[in-house]
C-alpha positions in Angstrom: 39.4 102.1 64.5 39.8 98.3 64.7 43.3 97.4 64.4 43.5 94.2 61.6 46.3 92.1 60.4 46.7 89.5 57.8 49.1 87.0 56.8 49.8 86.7 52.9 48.6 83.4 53.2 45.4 85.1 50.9 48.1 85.4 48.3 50.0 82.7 48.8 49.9 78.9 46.4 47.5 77.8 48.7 49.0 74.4 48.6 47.5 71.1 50.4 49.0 67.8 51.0 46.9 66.3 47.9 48.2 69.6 45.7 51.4 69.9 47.0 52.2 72.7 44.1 49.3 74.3 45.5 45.9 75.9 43.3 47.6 79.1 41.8 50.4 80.5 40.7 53.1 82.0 43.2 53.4 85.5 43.9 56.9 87.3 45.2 56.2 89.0 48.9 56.4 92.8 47.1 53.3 91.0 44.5 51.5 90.0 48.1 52.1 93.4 49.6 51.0 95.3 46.4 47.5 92.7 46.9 47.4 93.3 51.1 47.5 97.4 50.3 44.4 97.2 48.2 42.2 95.6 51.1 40.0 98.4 52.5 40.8 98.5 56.3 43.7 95.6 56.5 46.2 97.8 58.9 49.6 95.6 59.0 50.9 92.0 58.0 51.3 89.4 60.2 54.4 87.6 59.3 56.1 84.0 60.0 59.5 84.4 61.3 62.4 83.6 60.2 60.9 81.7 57.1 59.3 85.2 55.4 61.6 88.0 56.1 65.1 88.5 58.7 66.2 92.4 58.7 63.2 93.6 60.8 64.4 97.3 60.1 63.6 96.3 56.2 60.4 94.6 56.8 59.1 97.6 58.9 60.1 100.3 55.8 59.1 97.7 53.1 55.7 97.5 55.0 55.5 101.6 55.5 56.2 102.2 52.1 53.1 100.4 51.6 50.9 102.1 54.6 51.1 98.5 56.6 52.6 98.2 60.1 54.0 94.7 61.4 51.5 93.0 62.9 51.6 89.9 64.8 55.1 87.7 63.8 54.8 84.3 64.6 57.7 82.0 65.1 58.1 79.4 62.4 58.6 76.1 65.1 56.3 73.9 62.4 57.4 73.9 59.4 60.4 72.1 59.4 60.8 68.2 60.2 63.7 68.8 62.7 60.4 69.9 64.8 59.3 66.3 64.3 59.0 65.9 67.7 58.1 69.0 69.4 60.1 72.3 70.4 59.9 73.1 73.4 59.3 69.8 74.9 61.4 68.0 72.8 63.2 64.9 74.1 66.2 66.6 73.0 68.2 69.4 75.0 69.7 70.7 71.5 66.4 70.9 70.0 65.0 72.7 73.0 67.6 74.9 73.3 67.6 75.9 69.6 63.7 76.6 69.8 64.3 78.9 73.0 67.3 80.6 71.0 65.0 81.0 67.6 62.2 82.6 69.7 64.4 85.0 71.4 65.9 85.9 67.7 62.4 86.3 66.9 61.5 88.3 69.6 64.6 90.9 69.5 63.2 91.1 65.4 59.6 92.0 67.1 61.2 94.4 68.7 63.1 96.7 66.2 60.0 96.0 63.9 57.4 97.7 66.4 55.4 94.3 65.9 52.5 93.9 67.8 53.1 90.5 69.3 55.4 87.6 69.2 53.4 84.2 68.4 54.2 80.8 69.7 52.2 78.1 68.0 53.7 75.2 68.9 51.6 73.0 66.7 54.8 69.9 67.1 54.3 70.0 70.4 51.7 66.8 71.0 51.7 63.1 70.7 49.8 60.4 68.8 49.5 57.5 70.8 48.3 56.4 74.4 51.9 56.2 77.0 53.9 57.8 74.4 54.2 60.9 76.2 55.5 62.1 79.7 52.2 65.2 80.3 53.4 66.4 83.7 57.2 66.7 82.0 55.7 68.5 79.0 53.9 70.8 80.9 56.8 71.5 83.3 58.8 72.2 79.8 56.5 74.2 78.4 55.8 76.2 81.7 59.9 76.8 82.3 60.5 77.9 78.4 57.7 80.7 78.6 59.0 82.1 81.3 62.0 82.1 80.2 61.3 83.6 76.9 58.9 86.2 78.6 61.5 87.5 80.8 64.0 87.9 78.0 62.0 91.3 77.0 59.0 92.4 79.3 58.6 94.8 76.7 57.6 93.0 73.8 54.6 90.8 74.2 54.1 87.0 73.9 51.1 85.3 72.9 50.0 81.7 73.2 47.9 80.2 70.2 46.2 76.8 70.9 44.7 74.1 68.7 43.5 70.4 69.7 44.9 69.0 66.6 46.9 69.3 63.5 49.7 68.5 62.9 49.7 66.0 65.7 47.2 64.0 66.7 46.9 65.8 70.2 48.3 68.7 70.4 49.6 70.2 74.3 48.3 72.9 74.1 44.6 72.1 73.0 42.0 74.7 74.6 41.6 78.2 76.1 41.4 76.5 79.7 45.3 74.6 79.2 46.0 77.8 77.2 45.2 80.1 80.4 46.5 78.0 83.3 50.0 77.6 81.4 50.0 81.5 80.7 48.9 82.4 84.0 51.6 79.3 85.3 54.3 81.6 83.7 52.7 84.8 85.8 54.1 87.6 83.9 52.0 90.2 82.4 53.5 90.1 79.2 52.1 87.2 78.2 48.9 85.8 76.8 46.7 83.8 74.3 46.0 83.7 70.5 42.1 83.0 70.4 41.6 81.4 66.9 37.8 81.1 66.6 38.3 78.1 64.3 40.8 76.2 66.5 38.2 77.2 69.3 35.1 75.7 67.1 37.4 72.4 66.3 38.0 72.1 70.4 34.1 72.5 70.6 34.1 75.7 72.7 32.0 78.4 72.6 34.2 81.2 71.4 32.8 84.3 72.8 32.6 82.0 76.3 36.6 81.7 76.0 36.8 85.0 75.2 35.4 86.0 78.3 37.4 83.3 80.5 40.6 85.1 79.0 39.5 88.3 78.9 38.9 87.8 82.7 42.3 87.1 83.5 43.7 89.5 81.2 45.2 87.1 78.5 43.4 87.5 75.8 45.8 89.7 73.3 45.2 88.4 69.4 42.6 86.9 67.7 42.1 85.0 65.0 39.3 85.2 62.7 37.6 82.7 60.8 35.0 79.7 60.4 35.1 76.2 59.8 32.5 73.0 60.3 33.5 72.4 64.0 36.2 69.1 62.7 38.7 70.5 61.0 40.4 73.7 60.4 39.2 75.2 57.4 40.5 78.6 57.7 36.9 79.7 55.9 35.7 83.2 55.9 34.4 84.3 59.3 30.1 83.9 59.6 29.8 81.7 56.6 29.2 79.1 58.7 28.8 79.5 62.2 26.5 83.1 61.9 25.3 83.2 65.5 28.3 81.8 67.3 30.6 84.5 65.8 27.7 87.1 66.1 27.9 86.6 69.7 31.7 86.5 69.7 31.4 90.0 69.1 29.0 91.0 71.3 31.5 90.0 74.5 34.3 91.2 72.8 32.8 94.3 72.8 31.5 93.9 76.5 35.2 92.6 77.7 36.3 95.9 76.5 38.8 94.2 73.8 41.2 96.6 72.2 43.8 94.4 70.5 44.8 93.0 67.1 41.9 90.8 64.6 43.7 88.8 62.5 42.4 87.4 59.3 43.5 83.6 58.8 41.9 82.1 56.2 42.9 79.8 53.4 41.1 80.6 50.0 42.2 78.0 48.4 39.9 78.0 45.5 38.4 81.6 45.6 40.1 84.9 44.9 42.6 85.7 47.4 41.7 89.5 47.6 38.2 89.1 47.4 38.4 86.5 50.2 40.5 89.0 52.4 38.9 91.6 51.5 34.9 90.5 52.2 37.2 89.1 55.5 38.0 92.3 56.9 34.1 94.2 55.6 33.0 91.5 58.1 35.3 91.7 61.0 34.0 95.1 61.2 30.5 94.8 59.8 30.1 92.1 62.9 31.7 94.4 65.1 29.4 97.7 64.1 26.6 94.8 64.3 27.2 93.8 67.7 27.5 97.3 69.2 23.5 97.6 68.1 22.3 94.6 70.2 19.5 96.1 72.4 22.0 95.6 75.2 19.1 96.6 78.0 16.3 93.5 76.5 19.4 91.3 76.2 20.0 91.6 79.8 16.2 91.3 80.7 15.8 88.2 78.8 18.9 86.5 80.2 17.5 87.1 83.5 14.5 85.5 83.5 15.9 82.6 81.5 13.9 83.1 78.5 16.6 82.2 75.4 14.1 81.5 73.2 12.7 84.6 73.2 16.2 86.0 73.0 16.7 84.3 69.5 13.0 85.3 68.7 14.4 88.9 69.0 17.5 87.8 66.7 14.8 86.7 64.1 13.3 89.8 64.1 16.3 91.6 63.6 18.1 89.5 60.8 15.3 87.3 58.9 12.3 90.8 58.5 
């Protein structure tokens, strides 16, 4: 069974900075969760911390009591201007110091909640312009804070997301490859990466190729799923848009052996929130059921005599009778 989490993003205003009130009306968190248990196959929520919840002994019965688990909870280092100019490598010792004490609040919360993961997306964490940033500090920042926040508690897992862009104009930590060689710079097993497959489209990768890059060194521990037009994160739903490249994400995640958490993160920001999560999570695991009936045996055949052509001829056959 394919373990899924969502945030209640699906339920949220859906707000944007031209409709700052956002396109519908708001819902309290127990009208989310009533919306989230509906969804056929969503297992648990994946929360922002400490912006949507604080008692993690609460959040965990609150979820139970509607048959979700605590997914991934993701440390709110975004949101708030005092983040202006980064977290963790912030020119400011105060600032840095409060980020490192926030995460570790966040993950001692992870860790009464049973959560599957601790995120850091340090989406602050960039610059705009040429010389305006010190990139071998940074990365020494960024390198000492993980490992200090990794050996706060081996036993609760960290994960990495990355993204080239948004809300700064370059963001640190931009790829899988800077992703990996920071999380394997920190060393400890307990730590990993967040593959987004839209943040992975937007840094014009091939998703299922950093899949297999992290899979190899054992860092790949969350997804998230989702589509977009390659420039900008759209947060669509997954294989609306990129069919083949997401088709084939599944295929090596399936051949890497993955056995963690899909999470949904998409934005409807005009369609029906539980529809939208909902045809979300019939795909995740239509896709997976798909990929798993890939004649594995011609695959291999045709990739060995370099014929790709006649790989997507077979591909045709299959999807366009």
């Amino acid at each position: 069974m394919l373990k899924i989490d969502s945030g209640l993003t699906s339920f949220s205003t859906c707000n944007d900075r031209f409709v700052r009130n956002g396109y519908r009306d708001p819902l309290s968190l127990d009208e989310q969760l009533e919306l989230a248990a509906q969804v056929p196959g969503l297992t648990g929520v994946a929360f922002d911390y400490p912006t949507q919840f604080e008692d993690p002994v609460q959040t965990k019965q609150k979820l139970a009591s509607y048959g979700l688990v605590v997914g991934m909870v993701e440390i709110d280092m975004y949101s708030q201007a005092k983040w202006k100019y980064g977290s963790l490598t912030s020119a400011d010792p105060r600032t840095r110091k409060e980020a490192l004490e926030l995460i570790k609040r966040g993950i001692d919360f992870a860790g009464v909640a049973e959560a599957a993961d601790v995120q850091l997306w340090l989406g602050q964490d960039g610059y705009e312009y040429p010389f305006q940033s010190d990139y071998s500090m940074a990365w020494d920042q960024l390198a000492e804070s993980l490992k200090e926040v990794a050996a706060y508690r081996p036993d609760v897992k960290i994960t990495v997301e990355y993204k080239s862009k948004e809300p700064r104009a370059r963001c640190f930590i931009a790829n899988a490859g800077v992703a990996l060689a920071l999380v394997n710079d920190v060393g400890t097993p307990n730590i990993g990466v967040t593959l987004d497959v839209g943040h992975s489209l937007m840094a014009k990768e091939n998703p299922a190729e950093a899949a297999v890059l992290l899979s190899k060194y054992k860092r790949l521990f969350h997804l998230h799923i989702n589509d977009n037009y390659r420039d900008w994160d759209h947060d669509m739903v997954p294989g609306t848009v990129n069919f083949w490249d997401t088709l084939e994400f599944f295929y090596w995640l399936r051949k890497v052996g993955f056995d963690g958490w899909f999470g949904v993160d998409i934005y409807p920001y005009r369609e029906n929130g539980l529809e939208a999560l909902s045809q979300t999570v019939r795909y995740i695991h239509r896709f997976y059921e798909v990929a798993g009936t890939l004649d594995e045996h011609k695959l291999q055949e045709l990739r060995a005599a370099n014929e790709p052509l006649k790989i997507m001829d077979m591909m045709m056959e299959r999807f366009l009778k």
